[in-house]
C-alpha positions in Angstrom: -63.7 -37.2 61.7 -66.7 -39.4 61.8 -68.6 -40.0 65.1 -71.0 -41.2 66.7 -73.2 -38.9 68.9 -72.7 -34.7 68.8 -75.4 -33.4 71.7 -75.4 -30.0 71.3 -75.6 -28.6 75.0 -72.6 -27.1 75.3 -71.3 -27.0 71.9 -70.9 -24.3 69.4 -73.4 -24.5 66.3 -73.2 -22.0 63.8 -76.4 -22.1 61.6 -76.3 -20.3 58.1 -79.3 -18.7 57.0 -79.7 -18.3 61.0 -82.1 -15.5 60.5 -84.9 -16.5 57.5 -87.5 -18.7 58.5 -86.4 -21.7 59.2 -82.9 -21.0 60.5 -85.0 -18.7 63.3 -86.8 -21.9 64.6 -83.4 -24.0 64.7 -81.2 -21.6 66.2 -84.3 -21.3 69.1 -84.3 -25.4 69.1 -80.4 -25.6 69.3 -80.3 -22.8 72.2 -83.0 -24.6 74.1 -81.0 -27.9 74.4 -78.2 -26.0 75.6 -76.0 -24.8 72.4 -74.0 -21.9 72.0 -75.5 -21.1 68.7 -74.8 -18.6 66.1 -77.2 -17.6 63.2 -75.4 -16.3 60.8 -77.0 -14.2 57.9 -75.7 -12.8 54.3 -75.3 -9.6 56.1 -72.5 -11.2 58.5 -70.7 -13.5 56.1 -71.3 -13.6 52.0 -71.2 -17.8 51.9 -70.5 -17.6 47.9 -67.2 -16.4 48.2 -64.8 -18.6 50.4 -62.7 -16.1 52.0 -65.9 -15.0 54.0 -66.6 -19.1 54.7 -63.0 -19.2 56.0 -63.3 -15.6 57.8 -66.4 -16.9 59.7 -65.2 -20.8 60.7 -61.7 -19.0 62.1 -63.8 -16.5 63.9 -66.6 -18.9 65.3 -64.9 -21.8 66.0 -68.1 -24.2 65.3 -68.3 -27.6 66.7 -71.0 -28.0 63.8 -72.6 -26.1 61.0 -75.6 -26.4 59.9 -76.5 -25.1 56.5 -80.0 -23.8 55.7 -79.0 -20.7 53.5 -80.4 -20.7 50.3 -81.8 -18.8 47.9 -85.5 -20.1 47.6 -89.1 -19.1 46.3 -91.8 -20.1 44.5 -92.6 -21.3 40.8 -92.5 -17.7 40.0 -89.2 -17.2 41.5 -87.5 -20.1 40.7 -88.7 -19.0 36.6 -87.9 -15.7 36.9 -83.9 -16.1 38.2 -82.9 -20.0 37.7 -79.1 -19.2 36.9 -79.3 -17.3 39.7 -80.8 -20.5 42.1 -78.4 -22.7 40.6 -75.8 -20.8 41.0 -75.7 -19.0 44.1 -77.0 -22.5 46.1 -74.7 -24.5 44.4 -71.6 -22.4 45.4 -72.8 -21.9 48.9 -73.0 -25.4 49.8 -70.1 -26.4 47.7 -67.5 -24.1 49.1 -69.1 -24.2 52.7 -68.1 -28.2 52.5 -65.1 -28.1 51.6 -64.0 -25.1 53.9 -65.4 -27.9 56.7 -63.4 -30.3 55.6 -59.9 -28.1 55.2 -61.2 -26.4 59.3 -61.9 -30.0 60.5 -65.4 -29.2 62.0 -66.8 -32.1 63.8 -70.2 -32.7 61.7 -71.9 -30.6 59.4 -75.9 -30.8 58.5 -76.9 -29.7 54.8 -80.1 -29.0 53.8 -81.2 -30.5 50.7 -85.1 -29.7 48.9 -88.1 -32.0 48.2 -87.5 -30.7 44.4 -84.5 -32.3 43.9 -87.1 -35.4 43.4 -87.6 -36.4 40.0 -90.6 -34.9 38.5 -93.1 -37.9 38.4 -91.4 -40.1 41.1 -93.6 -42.7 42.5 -95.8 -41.8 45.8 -94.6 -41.9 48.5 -90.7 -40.4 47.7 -88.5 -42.9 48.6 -84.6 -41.5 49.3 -83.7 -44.1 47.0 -85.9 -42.7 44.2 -83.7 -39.5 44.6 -81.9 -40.3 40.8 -84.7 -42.1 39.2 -85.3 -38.8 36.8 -84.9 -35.3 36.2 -86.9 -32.7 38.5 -89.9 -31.2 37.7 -88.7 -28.0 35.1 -89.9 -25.2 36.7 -87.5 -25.4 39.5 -84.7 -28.4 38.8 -81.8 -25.8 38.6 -82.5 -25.0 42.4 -83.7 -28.7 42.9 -80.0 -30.2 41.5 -78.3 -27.4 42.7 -78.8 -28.7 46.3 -78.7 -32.1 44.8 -75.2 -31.5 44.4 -74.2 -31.5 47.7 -75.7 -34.8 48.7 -73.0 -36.3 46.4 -70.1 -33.7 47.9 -71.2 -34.9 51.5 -71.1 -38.9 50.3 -67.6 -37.9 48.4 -66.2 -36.1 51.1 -67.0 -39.1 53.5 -65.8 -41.3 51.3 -62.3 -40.2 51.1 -62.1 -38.0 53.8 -64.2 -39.2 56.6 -66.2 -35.8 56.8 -69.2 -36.3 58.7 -72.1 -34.6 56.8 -75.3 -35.5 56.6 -78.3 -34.3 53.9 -82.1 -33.6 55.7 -84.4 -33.3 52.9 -88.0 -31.4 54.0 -90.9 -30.8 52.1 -92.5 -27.3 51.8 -92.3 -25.8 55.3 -94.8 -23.8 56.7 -95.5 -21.5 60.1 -95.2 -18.2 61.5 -92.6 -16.1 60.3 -92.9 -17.4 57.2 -92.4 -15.2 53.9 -95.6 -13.9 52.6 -94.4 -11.9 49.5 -97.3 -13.4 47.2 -94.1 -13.6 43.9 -91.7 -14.8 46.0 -92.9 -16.9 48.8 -94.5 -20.6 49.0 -98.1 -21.6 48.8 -99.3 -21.3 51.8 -98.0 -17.8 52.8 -98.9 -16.8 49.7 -102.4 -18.1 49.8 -103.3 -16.5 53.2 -102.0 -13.2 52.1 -104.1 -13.5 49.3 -107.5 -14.8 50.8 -107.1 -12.0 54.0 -106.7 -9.2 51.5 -109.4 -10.2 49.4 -111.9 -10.4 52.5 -110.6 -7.1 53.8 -111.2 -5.8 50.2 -114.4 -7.1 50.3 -113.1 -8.9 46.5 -115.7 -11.7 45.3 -112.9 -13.8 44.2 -109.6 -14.4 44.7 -107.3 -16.4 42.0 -104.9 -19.1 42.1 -102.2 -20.7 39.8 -102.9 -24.1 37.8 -105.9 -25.9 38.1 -105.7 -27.2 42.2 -105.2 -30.9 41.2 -101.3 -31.1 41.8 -100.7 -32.3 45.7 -98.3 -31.7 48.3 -96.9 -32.5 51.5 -96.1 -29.4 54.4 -94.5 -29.6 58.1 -94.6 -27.1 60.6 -91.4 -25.7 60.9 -91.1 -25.7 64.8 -91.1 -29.6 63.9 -88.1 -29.6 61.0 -86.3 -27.6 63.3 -86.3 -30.6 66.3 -85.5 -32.5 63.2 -82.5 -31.0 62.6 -81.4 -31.0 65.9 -82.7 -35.1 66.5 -80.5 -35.8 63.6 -77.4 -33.5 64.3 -77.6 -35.3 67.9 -78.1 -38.9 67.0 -77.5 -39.6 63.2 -73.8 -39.9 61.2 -75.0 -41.9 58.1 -74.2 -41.2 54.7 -78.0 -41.7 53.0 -80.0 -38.7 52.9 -83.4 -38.3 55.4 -86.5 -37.3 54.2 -88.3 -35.1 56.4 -92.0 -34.3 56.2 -95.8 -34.9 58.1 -96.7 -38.1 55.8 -100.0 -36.0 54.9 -100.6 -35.5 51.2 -103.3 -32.6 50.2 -104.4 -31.2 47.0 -104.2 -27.8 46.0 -107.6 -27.1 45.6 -108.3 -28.9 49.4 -106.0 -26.3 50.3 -107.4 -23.1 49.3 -110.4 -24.7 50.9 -108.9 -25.0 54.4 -107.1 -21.7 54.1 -110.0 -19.3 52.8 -111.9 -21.4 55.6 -109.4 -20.2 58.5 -109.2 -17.1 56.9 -112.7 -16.6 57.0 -112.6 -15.8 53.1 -116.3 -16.5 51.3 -115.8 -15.5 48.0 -115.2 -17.5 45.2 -111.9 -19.2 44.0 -111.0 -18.8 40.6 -107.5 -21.0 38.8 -105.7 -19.7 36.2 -104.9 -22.7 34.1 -102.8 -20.2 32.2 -100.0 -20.3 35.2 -98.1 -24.1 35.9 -98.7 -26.1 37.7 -95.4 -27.4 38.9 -94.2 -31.4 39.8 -97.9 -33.3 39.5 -97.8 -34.7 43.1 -95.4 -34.9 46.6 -95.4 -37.1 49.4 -92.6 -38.4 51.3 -91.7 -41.6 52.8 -90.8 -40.6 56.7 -90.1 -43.7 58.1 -86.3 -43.8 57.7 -85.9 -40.0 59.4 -88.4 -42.0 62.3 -86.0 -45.0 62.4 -82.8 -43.3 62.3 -83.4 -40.5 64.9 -86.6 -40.8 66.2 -88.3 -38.0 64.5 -92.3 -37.9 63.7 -94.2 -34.9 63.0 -96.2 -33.6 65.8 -98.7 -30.5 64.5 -101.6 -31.0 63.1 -102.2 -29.4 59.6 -105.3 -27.7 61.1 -103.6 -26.1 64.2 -100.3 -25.3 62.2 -102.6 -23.1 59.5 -104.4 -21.4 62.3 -101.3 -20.8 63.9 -99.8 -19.1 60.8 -103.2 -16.9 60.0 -103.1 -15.7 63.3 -98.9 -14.6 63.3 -99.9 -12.9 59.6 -103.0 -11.1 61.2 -100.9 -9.7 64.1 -97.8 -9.0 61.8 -99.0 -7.3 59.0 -96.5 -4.6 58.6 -93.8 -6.5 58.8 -95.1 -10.0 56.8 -95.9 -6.9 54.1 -92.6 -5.6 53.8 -90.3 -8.3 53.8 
């Protein structure tokens, strides 16, 4: 089953999770180069029970699947429910591969999770660093759970010649994004906060930890070219980082979102609330050797871009 290019004009791609945030930009990237794509959502097809994985390959037809449906969140989130995120990721990806394998579809691309890193791994993350040590605590079930099918997809190509491959992104960011301040990511969850606050006319606003812990974000209009770079033009078993090589602390953070907010109050940390893993940065150089892929935004016009969708969107950011 392995091969050697898959261009996607013409071919049938189902993406799961084809309707949250990031599946929205990939089935838009996968239709612009000509797919027949199908985002698929937990409303269409339940991916943790098999007879709906089978239901919806027999029904499709895919010539690839790629798999972005998770369930996901923040530290909060990821406290609050981690049977849950190991679970219910685990047995998505788990019997989504092997119902692949058993239907024969031509390649399949998993998406893995920058916390499936070990917890103090060295800067920059190296793929090879991926077993060096246990994730950070807060959210390892979620982090191993996706870890997990990294070693299905090497098994299964092992001994069956499936071709899978494992993307692994940092924290995405961009319009459409989930802004629910419990259960959404940093950034989302700091805009939300800082545009609020000035609306409130609120003299402060506060933040979790103490700002010093640092990460890495990519626009997600440039994971989903990723995605579709690597479903085109990469078979190899070793997983791909994918990220903007930019590392930035917390605390320079809030500064540059209560800046493009237009926020002037004070920030306040609540050392009370974790921090999570100390510090994140990938090395991108094999996902730029293997498939030609580079970042492209710019941190600064990627954050305006997402203040300005949140402005306009209120109603709906709100509810979701």
């Amino acid at each position: 089953m392995l091969g050697s290019q898959l261009l996607v004009k013409d071919k049938t791609v189902v993406v799961t999770g084809g309707t949250g945030f990031l599946g929205t930009y990939v089935a838009r990237e996968f239709e612009g180069a000509g797919a027949r794509v199908f985002p698929v959502g937990h409303q269409t097809y339940d991916l943790r029970h098999r007879d709906e994985i089978d239901r919806m390959l027999a029904e499709l037809r895919p010539d690839a699947v790629v798999h972005l449906a998770a369930v996901v969140g923040g530290i909060g989130a990821n406290q609050a429910s981690p049977g849950r995120f190991f679970y219910e990721n685990a047995i998505m990806g788990i019997e989504l591969l092997e119902a692949c394998r058993v239907s024969e579809v031509a390649k399949v691309v998993v998406a893995g999770t920058v916390c499936a890193y070990p917890k103090f791994t060295p800067i920059p993350f190296r793929e090879d660093d991926l077993w060096n040590g246990y994730p950070e605590e807060t959210n390892a079930p979620y982090g191993l759970a996706k870890k997990m099918l990294l070693v299905q997809a090497q098994a299964y190509r092992e001994e069956y010649g499936t071709n899978a491959i494992c993307l692994f992104p940092v924290n995405l960011y961009g319009p459409g994004d989930n802004f629910d301040v419990e259960r959404g990511h940093v950034i989302p969850g700091m805009i939300r906060k800082f545009v609020e606050a000035t609306e409130a006319g609120q003299p402060s606003v506060s933040l979790w930890g103490d700002g010093s812990p640092t990460r890495e974000f990519l626009y997600v209009a440039d994971a989903a070219r990723a995605f579709r770079l690597a479903l085109e033009s990469y078979d190899g078993a070793e997983p791909v980082n994918l990220g903007s090589g930019e590392e930035i602390s917390i605390r320079d953070l809030a500064e540059r979102v209560r800046t493009a907010v237009g926020f002037t109050g004070a920030i306040e940390w609540d050392t009370s609330r974790p921090n999570g893993q100390p510090r994140r940065k990938l090395d991108t150089s094999r996902a730029q050797e293997r498939f030609g892929f580079r970042a492209e935004t710019t941190f600064k016009h990627g954050l305006a871009e997402t203040v300005q969708w949140y402005r306009a969107h209120r109603g709906t950011a709100d509810a979701l």
